[in-house]
VEXZA-687562 format. One record per residue: z negated, x, y of N, C-alpha, C, O in turn; residue number from 1; residue in three letters. Coordinates in steps of 0.2 Angstrom, whole numbers, plus 5000, padded with zeros to 4 digits. Each point is the difference from the previous one (the first is absolute). Layout:
# residues N
REC     nw     nu     nv    caw    cau    cav     cw     cu     cv     ow     ou     ov   pos   code
REC      Z      X      Y      Z      X      Y      Z      X      Y      Z      X      Y   NUM    Ala
...
***
This chain:
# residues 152
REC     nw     nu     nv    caw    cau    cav     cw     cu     cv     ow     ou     ov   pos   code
REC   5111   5194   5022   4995   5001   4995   4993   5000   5004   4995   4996   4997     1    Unk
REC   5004   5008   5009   4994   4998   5002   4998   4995   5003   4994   4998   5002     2    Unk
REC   5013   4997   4999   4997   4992   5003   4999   4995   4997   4999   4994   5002     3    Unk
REC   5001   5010   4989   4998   4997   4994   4995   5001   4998   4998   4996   4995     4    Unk
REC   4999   5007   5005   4995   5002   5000   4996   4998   5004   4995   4999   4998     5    Unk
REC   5007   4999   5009   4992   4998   5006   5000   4991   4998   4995   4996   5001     6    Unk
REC   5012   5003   4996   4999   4993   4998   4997   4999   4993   4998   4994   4999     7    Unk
REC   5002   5010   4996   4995   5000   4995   4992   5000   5001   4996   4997   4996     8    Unk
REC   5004   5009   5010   4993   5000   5001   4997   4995   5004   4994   4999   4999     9    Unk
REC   5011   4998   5006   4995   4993   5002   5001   4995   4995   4996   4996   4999    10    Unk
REC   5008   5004   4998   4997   4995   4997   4996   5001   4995   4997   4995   4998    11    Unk
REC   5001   5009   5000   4994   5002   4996   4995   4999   5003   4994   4999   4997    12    Unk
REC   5007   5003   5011   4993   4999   5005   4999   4993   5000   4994   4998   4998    13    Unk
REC   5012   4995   5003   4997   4996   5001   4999   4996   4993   4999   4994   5000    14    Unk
REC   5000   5009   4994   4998   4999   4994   4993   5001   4999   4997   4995   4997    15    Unk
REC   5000   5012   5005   4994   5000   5000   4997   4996   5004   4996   4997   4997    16    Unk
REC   5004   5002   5011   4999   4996   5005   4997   4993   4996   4994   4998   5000    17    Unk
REC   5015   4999   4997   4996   4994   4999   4998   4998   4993   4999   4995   4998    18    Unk
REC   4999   5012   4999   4994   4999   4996   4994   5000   5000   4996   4998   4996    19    Unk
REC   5001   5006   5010   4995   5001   5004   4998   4993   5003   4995   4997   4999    20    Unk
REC   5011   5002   5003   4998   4991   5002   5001   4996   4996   4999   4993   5001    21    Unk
REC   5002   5009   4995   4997   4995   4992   4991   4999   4999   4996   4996   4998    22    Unk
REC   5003   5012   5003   4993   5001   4998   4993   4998   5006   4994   5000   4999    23    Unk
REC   5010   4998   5006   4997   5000   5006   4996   4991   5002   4996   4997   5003    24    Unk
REC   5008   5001   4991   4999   4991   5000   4991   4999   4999   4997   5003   4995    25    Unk
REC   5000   4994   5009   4994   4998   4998   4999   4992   4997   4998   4996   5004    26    Unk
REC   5003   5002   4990   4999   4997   4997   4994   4996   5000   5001   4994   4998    27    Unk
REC   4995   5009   5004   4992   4996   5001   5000   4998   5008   4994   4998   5001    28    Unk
REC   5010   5003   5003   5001   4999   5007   5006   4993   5000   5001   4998   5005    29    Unk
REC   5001   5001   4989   5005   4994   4998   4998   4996   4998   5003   4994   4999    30    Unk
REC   4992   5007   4998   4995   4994   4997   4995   4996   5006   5000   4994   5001    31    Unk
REC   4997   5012   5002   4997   4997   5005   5004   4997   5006   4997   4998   5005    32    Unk
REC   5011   5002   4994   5001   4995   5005   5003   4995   4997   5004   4996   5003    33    Unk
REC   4995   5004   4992   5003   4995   4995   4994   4994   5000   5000   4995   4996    34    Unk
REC   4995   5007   5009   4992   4992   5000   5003   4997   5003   5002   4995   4997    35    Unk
REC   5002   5007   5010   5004   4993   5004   5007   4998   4997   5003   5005   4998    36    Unk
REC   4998   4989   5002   5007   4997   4998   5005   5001   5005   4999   5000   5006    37    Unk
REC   5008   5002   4991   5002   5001   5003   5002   4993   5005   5000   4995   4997    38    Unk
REC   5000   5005   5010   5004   4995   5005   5005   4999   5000   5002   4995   5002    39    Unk
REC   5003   5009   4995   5008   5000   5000   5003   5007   4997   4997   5005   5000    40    Unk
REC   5008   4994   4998   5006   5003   4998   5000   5009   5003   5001   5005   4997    41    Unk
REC   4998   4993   5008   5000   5006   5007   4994   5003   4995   5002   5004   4996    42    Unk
REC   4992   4995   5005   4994   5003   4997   5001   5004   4993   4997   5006   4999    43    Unk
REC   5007   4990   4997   5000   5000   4994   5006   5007   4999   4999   5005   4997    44    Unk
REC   5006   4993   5006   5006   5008   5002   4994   5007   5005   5001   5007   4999    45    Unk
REC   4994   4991   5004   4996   5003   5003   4997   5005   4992   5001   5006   4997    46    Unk
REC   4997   4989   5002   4994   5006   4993   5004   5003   4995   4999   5005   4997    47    Unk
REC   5009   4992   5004   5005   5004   4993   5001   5005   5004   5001   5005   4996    48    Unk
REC   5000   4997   5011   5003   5004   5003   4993   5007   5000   5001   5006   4999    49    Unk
REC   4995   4989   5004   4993   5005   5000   4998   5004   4993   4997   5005   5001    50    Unk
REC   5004   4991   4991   4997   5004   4996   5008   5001   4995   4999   4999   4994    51    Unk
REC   5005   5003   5008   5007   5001   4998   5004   4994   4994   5005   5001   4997    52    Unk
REC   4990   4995   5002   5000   4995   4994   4997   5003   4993   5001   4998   4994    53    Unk
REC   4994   5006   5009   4996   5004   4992   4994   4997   4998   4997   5000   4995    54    Unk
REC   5002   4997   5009   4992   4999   4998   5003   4991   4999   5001   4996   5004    55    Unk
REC   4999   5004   4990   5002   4993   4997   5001   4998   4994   5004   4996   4998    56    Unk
REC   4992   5007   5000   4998   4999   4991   4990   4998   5000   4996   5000   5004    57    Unk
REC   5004   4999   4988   4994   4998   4999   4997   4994   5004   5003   4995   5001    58    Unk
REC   4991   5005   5003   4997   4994   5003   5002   4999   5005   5000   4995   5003    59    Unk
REC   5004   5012   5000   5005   4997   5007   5005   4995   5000   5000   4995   5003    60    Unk
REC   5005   5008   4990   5004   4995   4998   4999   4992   5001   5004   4997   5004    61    Unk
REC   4990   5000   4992   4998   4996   5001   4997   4997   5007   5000   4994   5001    62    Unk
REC   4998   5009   5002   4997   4999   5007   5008   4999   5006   5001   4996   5005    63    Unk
REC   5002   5008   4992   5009   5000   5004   5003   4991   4997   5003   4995   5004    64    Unk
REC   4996   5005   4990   5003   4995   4996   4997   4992   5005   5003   4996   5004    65    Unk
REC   4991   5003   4995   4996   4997   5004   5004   4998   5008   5003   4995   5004    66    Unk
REC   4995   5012   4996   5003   4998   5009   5007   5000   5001   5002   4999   5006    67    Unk
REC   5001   5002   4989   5008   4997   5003   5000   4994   4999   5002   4997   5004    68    Unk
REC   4994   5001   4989   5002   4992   4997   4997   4995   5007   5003   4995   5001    69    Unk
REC   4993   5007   5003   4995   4998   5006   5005   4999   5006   5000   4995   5003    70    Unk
REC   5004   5011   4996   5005   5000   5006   5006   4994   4999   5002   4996   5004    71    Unk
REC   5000   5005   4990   5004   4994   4999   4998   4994   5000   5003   4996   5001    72    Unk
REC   4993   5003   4997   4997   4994   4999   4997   4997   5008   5001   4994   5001    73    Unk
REC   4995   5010   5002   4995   4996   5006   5006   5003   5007   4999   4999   5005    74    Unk
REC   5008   5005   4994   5002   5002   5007   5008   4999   4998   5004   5003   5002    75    Unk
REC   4996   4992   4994   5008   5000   4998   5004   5000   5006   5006   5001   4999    76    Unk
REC   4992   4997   5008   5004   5000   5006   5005   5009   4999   5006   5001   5002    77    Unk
REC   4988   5003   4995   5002   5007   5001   5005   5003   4996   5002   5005   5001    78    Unk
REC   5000   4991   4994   5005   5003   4996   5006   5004   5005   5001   5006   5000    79    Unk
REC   5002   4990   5004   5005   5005   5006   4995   5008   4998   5000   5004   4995    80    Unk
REC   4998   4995   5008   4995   5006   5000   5003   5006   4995   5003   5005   5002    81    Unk
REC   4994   4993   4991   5002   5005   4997   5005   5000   4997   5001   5004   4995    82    Unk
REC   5004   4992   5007   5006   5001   4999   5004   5003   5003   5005   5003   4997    83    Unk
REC   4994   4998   5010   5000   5007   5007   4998   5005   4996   5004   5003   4997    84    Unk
REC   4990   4999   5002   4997   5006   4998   5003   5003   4994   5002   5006   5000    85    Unk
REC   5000   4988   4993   5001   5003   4994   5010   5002   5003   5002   5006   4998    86    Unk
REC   5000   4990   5005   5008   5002   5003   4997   5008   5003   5004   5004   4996    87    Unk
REC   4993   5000   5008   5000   5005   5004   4997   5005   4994   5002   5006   4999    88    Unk
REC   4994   4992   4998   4997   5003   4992   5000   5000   4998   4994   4999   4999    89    Unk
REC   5011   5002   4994   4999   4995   4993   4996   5001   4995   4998   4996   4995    90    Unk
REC   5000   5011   5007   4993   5002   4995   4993   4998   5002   4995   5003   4998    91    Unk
REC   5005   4993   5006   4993   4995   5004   5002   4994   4996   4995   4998   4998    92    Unk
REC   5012   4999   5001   5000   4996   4997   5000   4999   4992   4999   4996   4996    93    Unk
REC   5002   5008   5003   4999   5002   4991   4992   5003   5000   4998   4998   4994    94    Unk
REC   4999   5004   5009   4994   5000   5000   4996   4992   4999   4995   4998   4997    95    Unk
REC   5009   5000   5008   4995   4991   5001   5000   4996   4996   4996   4996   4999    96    Unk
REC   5010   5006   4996   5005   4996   4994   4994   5000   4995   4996   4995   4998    97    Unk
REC   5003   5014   5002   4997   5002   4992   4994   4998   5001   4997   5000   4994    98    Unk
REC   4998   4998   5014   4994   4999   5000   4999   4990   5000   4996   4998   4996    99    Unk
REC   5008   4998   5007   5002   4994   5000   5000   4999   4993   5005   5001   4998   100    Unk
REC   4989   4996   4996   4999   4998   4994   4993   4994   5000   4994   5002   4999   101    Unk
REC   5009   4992   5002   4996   4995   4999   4999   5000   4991   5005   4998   4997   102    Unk
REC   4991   5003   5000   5001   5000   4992   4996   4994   4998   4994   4999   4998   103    Unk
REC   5015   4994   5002   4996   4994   4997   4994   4999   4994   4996   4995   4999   104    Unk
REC   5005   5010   4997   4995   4999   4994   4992   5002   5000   4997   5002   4995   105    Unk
REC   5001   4998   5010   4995   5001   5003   4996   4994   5004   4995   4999   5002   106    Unk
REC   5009   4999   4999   4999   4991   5001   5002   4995   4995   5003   5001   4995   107    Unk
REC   4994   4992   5009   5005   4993   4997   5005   5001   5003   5002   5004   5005   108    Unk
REC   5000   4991   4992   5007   4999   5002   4998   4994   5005   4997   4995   4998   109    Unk
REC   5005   5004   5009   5002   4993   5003   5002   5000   5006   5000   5005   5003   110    Unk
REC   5003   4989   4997   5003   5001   5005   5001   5001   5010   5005   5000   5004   111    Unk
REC   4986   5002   4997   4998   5002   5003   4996   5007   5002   4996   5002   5005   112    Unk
REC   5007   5002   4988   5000   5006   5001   5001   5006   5006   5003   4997   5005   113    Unk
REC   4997   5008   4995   5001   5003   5004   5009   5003   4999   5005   4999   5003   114    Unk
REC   4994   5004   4991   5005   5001   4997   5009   4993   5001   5005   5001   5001   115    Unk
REC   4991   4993   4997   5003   4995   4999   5003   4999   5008   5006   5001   5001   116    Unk
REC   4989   4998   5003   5002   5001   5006   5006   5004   5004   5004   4998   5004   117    Unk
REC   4994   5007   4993   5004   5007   5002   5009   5001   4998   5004   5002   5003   118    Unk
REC   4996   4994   4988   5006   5000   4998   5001   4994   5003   5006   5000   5000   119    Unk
REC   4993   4995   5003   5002   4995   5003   5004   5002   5006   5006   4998   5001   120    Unk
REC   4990   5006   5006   5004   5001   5004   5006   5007   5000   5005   5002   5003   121    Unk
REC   4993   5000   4992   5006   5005   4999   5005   4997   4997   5005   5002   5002   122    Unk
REC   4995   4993   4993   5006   4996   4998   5002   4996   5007   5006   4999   4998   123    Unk
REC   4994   4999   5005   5002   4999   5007   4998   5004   5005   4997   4999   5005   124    Unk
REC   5006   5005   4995   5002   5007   5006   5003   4995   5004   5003   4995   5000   125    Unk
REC   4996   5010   5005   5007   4999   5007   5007   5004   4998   4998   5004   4996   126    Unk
REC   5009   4995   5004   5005   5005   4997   5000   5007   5003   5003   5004   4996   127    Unk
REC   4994   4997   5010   5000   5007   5001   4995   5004   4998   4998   5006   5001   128    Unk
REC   4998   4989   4994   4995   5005   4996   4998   5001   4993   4996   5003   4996   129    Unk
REC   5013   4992   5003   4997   4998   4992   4999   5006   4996   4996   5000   4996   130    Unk
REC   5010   5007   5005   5000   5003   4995   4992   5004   5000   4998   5002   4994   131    Unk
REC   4998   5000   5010   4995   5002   5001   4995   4996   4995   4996   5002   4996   132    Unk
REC   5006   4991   5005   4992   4991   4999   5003   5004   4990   4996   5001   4996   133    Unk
REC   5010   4999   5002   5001   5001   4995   4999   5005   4995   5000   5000   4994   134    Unk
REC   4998   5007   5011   4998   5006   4997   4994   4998   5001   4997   4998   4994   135    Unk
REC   4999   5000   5010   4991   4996   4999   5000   4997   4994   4996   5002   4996   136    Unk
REC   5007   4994   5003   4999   4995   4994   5002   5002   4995   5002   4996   4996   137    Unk
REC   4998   5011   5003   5001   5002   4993   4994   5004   4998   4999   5003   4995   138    Unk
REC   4996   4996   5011   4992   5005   5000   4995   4993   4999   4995   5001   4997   139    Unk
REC   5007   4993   5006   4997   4995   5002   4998   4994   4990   5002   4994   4999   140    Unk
REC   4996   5010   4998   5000   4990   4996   5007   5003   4994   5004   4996   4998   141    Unk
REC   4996   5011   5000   5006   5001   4998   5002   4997   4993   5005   4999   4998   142    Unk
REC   4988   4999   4999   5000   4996   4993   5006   4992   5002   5000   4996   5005   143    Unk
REC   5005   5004   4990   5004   4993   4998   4994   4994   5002   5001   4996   5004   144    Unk
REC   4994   5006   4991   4996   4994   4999   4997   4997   5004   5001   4994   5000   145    Unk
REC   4995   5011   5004   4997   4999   5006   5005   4998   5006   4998   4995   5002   146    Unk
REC   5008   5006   5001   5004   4997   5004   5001   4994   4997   4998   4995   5004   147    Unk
REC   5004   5001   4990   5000   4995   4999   4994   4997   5001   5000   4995   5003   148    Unk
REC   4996   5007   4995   4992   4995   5002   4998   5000   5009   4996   4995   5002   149    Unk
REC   5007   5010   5001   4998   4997   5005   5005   4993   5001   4997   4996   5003   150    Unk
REC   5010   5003   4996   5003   4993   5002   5002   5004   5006   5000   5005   5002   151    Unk
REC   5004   4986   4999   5005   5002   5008   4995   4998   5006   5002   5000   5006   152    Unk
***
């Protein structure tokens, strides 16, 4: 009974704890380091880790959204990258998913889009990457219409 009890009370200790460290996130310290673009993957696992993935809504969201579409797009060498990271953490990876949203209707359509671009090399993945290029490509251009208008 009383070694049920000490295990009831830590865990209620580390319940409180990591509510405390819910509260403890600065938000406006996630912003300001959201001026520089991320360099890679690594950085990007860096700020989920540093602000627990809370600070990721409203203009962050879009500033997040921004700099993934940036990383795929200008660092595609790095996809390995977060493919490692999302493998060791998959709530960094469902993080990247929900923030990774090029939203084709806010553009033309053409073929030299960003977007267009993007569903291009993820439809031609490498095979050790394809299931990853495939969850990408469901955040990428997700409109029917819009992938048919980019072409092959």
């Amino acid at each position: 009974m009383k070694a049920r009890f000490g295990a009831v009370a830590l865990l209620l200790a580390l319940g409180v704890a990591g509510t405390a460290n819910a509260k403890e996130v600065d938000c406006s310290a996630a912003e300001r380091s959201l001026g520089t673009p991320f360099a890679s993957w690594g950085e990007a696992h860096s700020y989920y880790e540093r602000f627990r993935g809370r600070c990721s809504d409203g203009a962050l969201s879009e500033a997040l959204s921004s700099q993934f579409t940036q990383l795929l797009s200008k660092q595609w060498d790095q996809l390995p990258e977060l493919q490692r990271l999302g493998s060791g953490d998959p709530e960094f990876l469902e993080w990247v998913l929900l923030g990774v949203y090029y939203d084709p209707e806010e553009v033309e359509v053409n073929a030299s889009s960003t977007a267009c671009r993007l569903l291009k090399r993820l439809q031609a993945c490498q095979p050790t990457q394809r299931a990853l290029c495939e969850r990408l490509s469901t955040r990428v251009g997700p409109s029917r219409e819009y992938v048919r208008a980019c072409g092959a």
